[in-house]
C-alpha positions as CSV (number, residue, x, y, z in Angstrom):
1,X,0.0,0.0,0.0
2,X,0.9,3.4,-0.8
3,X,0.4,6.6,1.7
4,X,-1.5,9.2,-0.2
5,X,0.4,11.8,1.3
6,X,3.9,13.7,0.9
7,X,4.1,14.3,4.5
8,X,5.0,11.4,6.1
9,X,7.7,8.4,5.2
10,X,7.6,4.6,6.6
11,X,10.1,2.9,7.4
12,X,10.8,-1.0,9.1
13,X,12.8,-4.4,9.5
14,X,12.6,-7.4,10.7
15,X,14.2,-10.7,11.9
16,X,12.4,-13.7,10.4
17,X,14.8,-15.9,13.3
18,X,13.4,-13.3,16.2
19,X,9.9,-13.1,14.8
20,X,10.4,-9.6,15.5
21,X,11.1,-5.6,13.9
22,X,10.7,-2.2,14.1
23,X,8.1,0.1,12.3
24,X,8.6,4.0,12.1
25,X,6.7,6.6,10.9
26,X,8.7,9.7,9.5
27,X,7.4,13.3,9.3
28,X,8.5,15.6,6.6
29,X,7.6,18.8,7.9
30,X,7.6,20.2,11.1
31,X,4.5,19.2,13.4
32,X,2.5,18.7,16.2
33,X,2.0,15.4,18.4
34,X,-0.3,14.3,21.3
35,X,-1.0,10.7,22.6
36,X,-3.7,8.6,24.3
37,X,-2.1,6.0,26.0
38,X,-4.9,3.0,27.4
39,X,-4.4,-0.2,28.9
40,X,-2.2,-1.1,32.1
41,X,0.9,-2.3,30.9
42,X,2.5,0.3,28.4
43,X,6.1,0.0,27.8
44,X,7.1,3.8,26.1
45,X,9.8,6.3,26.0
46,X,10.0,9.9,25.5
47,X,6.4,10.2,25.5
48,X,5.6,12.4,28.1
49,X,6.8,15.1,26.5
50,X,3.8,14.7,24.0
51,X,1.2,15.4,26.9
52,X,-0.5,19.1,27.2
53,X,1.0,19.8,30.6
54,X,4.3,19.7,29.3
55,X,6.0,21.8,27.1
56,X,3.8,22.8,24.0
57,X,3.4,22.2,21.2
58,X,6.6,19.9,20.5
59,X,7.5,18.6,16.5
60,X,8.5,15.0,16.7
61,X,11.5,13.8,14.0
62,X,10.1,10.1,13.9
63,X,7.5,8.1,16.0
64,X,8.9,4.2,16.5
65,X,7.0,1.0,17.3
66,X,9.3,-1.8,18.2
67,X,8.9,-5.6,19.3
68,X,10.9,-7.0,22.4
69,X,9.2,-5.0,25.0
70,X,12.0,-2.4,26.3
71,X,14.6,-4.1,24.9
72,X,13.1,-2.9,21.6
73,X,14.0,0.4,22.4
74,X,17.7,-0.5,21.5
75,X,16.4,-0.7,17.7
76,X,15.1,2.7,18.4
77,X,18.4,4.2,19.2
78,X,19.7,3.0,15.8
79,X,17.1,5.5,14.3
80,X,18.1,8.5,17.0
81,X,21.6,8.1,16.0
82,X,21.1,8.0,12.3
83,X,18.7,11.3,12.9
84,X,21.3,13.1,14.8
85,X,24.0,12.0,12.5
86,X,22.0,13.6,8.9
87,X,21.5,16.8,11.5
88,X,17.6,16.3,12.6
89,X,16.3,17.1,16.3
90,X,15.8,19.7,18.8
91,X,19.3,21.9,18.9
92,X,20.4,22.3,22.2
93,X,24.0,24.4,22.3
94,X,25.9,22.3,19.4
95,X,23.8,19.5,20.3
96,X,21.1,18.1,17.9
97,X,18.5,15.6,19.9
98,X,16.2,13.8,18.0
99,X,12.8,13.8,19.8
100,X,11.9,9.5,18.8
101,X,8.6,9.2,21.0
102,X,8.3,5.3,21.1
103,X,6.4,2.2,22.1
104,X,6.7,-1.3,22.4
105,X,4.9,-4.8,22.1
106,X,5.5,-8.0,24.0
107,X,6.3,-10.7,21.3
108,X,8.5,-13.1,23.1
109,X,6.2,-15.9,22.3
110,X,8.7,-19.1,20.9
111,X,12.3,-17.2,21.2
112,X,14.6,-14.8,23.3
113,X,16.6,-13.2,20.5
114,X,17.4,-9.6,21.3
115,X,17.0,-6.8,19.0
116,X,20.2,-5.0,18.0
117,X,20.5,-1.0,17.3
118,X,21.1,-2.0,13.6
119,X,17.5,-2.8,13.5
120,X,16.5,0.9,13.8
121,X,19.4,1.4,11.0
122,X,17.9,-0.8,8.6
123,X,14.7,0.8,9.1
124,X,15.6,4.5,8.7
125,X,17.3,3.4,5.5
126,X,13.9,1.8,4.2
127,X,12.0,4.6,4.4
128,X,9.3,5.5,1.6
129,X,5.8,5.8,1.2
130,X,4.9,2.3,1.0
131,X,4.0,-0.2,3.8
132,X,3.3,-3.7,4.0
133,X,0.9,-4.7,6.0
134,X,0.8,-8.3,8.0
135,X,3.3,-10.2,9.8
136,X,6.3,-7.3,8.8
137,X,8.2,-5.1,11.1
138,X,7.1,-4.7,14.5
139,X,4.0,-6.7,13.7
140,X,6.1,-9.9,13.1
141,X,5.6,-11.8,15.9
142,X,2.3,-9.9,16.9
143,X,-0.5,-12.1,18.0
144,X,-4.2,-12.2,19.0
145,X,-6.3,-13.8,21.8
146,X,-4.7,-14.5,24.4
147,X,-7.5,-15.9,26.5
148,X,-6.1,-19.7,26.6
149,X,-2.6,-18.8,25.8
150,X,-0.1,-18.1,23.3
151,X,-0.5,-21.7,21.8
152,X,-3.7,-21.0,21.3
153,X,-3.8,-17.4,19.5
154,X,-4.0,-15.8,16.5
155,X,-0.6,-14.6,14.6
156,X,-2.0,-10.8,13.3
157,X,0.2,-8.1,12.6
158,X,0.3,-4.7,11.3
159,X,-2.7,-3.0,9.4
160,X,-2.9,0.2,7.9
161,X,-5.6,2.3,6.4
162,X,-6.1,6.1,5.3
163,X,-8.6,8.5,4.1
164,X,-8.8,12.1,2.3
165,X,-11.9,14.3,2.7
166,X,-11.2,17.4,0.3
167,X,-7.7,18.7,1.9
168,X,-8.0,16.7,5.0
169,X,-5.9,13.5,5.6
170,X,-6.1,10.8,8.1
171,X,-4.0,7.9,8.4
172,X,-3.6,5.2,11.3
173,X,-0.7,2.9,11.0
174,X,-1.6,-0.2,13.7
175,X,0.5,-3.1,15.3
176,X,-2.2,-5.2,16.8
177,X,-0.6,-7.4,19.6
178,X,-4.1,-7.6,21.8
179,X,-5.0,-9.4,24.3
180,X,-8.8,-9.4,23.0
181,X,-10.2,-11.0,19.8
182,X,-10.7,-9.3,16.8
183,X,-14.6,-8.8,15.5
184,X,-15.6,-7.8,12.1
185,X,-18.4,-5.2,11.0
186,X,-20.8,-7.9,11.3
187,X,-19.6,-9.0,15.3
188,X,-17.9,-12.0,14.1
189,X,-14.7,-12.9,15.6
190,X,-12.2,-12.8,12.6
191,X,-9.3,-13.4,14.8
192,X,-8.7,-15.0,18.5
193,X,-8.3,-17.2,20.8
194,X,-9.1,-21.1,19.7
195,X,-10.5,-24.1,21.4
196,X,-9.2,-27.4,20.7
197,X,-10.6,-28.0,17.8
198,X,-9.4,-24.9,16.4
199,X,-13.0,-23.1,17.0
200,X,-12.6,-19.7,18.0
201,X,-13.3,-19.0,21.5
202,X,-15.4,-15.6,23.0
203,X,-12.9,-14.3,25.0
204,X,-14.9,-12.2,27.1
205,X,-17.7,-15.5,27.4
206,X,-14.9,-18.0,28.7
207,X,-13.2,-15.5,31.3
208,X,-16.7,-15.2,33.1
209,X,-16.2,-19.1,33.2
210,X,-12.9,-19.1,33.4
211,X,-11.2,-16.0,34.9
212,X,-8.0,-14.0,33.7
213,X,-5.1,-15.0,35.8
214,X,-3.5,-17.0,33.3
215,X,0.1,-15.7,33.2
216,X,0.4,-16.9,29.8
217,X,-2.2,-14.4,28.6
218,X,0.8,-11.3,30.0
219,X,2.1,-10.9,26.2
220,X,0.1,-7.9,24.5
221,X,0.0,-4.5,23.5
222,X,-1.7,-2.6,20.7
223,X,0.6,0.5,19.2
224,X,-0.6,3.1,16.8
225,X,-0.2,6.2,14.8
226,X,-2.0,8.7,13.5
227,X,-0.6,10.9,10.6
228,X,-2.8,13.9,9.5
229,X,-2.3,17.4,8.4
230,X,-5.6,18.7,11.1
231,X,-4.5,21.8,12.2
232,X,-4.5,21.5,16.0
233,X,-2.2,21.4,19.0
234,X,-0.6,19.1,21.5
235,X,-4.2,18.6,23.5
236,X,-6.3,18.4,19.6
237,X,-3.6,15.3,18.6
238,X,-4.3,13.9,22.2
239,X,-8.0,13.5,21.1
240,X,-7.5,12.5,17.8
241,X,-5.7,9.6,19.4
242,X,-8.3,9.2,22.2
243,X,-10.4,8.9,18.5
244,X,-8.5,5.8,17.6
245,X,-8.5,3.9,20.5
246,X,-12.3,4.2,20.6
247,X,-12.2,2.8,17.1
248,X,-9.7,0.3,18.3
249,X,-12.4,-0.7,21.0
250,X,-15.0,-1.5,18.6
251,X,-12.9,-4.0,16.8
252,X,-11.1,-5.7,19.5
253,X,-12.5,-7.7,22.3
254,X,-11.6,-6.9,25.5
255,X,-9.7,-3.4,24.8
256,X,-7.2,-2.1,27.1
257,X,-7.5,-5.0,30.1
258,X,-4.8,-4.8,32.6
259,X,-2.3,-7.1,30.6
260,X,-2.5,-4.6,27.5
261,X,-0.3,-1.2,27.3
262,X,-2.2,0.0,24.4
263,X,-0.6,3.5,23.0
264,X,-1.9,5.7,20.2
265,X,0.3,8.8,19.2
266,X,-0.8,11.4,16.7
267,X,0.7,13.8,14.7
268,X,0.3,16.3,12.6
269,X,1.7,18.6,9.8
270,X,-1.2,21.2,11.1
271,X,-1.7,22.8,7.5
272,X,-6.1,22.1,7.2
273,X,-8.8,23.5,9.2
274,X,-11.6,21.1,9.4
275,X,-14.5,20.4,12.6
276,X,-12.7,18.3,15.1
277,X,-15.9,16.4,15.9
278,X,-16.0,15.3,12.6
279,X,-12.2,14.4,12.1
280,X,-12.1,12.8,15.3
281,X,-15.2,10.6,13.7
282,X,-13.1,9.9,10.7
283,X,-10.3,8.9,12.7
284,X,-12.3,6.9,14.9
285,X,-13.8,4.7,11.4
286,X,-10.1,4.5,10.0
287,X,-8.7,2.9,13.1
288,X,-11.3,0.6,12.8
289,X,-10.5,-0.2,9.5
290,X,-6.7,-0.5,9.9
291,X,-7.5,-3.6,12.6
292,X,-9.0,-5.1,9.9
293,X,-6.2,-4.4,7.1
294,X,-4.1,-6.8,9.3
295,X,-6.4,-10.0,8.2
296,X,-6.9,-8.9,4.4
């Protein structure tokens, strides 16, 4: 697929023996970022600086997703150094820092290979307007329904999906690691947790028999991005990014339980005036949309 935008580039890698990468989205202009972070077990960096009681109004250089939980965060350092090094980031003295707001998922599912900083190297060298949506980059090793375990999830991945309305542009790039299943418009499960005869299983239906203290079930997280040219500020992204994990909600089954750090960031070139109301709507329906990109 193809962004229908000049304003942002992708970029990502994987490992095919780690089952797991590193996506990154890539501004071209200068911007304005927010995040809605849900769920109780997020693993970030550098995103508190994205939050409307902090300083305002900041422009991000790249927004990173990475697999390997924290130790993820070592791929992201290969893209902060190759930033600094080609003169991008905030200059402080004679100092450039590149401000890399980042997330991770939990995919050590069947190995314990660690990510190295050349993953993030890789990946800033990859960047265009295309993506590829499934089990590439971070979304590797992704997984959904966790209910009765890893061995009995779904692999997923990463979706994407975008929209134009006259000038307007919304985008959600999605790594969909969940916890929950996945439903379709029609409330069918599409993706999930299986029983042992491969059937898929209500999640939310067996843990009333069942529970939810399953430690195998402790491997999620959901990680998006939002790329738009809404003109807005640091607290407008924030709800644009509260807009996707609502859309998020309606597609996945539980949303945002305690073994999920679900994390949306948002960002945009702020160039179009439009209703927020409505773009938040449209954001909301392309979230949705990019869960289900992963399966198609």
């Amino acid at each position: 697929m193809q962004l229908d935008t000049n304003d942002f580039m992708l970029g990502g890698y994987h490992s095919d023996s780690a089952k797991s990468g590193i996506t990154a989205v890539f501004p071209m202009k200068p911007n304005v970022a927010g995040i809605s972070q849900h769920g109780g077990s997020p693993g970030t960096m550098e995103t508190d600086i994205l939050r409307p009681l902090h300083r305002k109004n900041n422009s991000v250089d790249a927004v990173g997703i990475c697999g390997r939980s924290i130790f993820g965060f070592t791929a992201v350092q290969g893209i902060i150094k190759r930033m600094r090094e080609n003169g991008a980031g905030f200059r402080v003295g004679n100092i450039r820092v590149p401000i890399v707001p980042a997330a991770a998922i939990f995919d050590f599912v069947d190995n314990e290979e660690m990510p190295e900083e050349k993953w993030g190297d890789l990946a800033y060298e990859s960047r265009s307007k295309s993506i590829r949506t499934g089990l590439y980059w971070a979304g590797r090793g992704a997984t959904v329904g966790k209910i009765r375990g890893v061995a009995n999830c779904t692999p997923s991945g990463q979706g994407f999906s975008q929209y134009r309305k006259g000038g307007l542009y919304v985008g959600v790039l999605t790594v969909l690691n969940a916890f929950g299943d996945i439903r379709n418009g029609q409330g069918e499960i599409i993706a999930g947790a299986r029983d042992e005869n491969g059937k898929f299983v209500d999640s939310i239906e067996y843990a009333k028999t069942h529970g939810v203290t399953n430690s195998r079930m402790k491997v999620n997280t959901t990680v998006g991005v939002l790329i738009t040219n809404l003109v807005g500020d640091t607290s407008t992204m924030g709800r644009m990014a509260e807009a996707c994990n609502l859309g998020y909600a309606s597609r996945i089954y539980p949303y945002s339980t305690s073994y999920d750090g679900d994390t949306v960031f948002a960002v945009s070139t702020n160039e179009v005036e439009e209703d927020i109301d409505l773009a938040m709507m449209i954001a909301r329906s392309v979230a949705s949309d990019s869960v289900i990109s992963v399966f198609q």
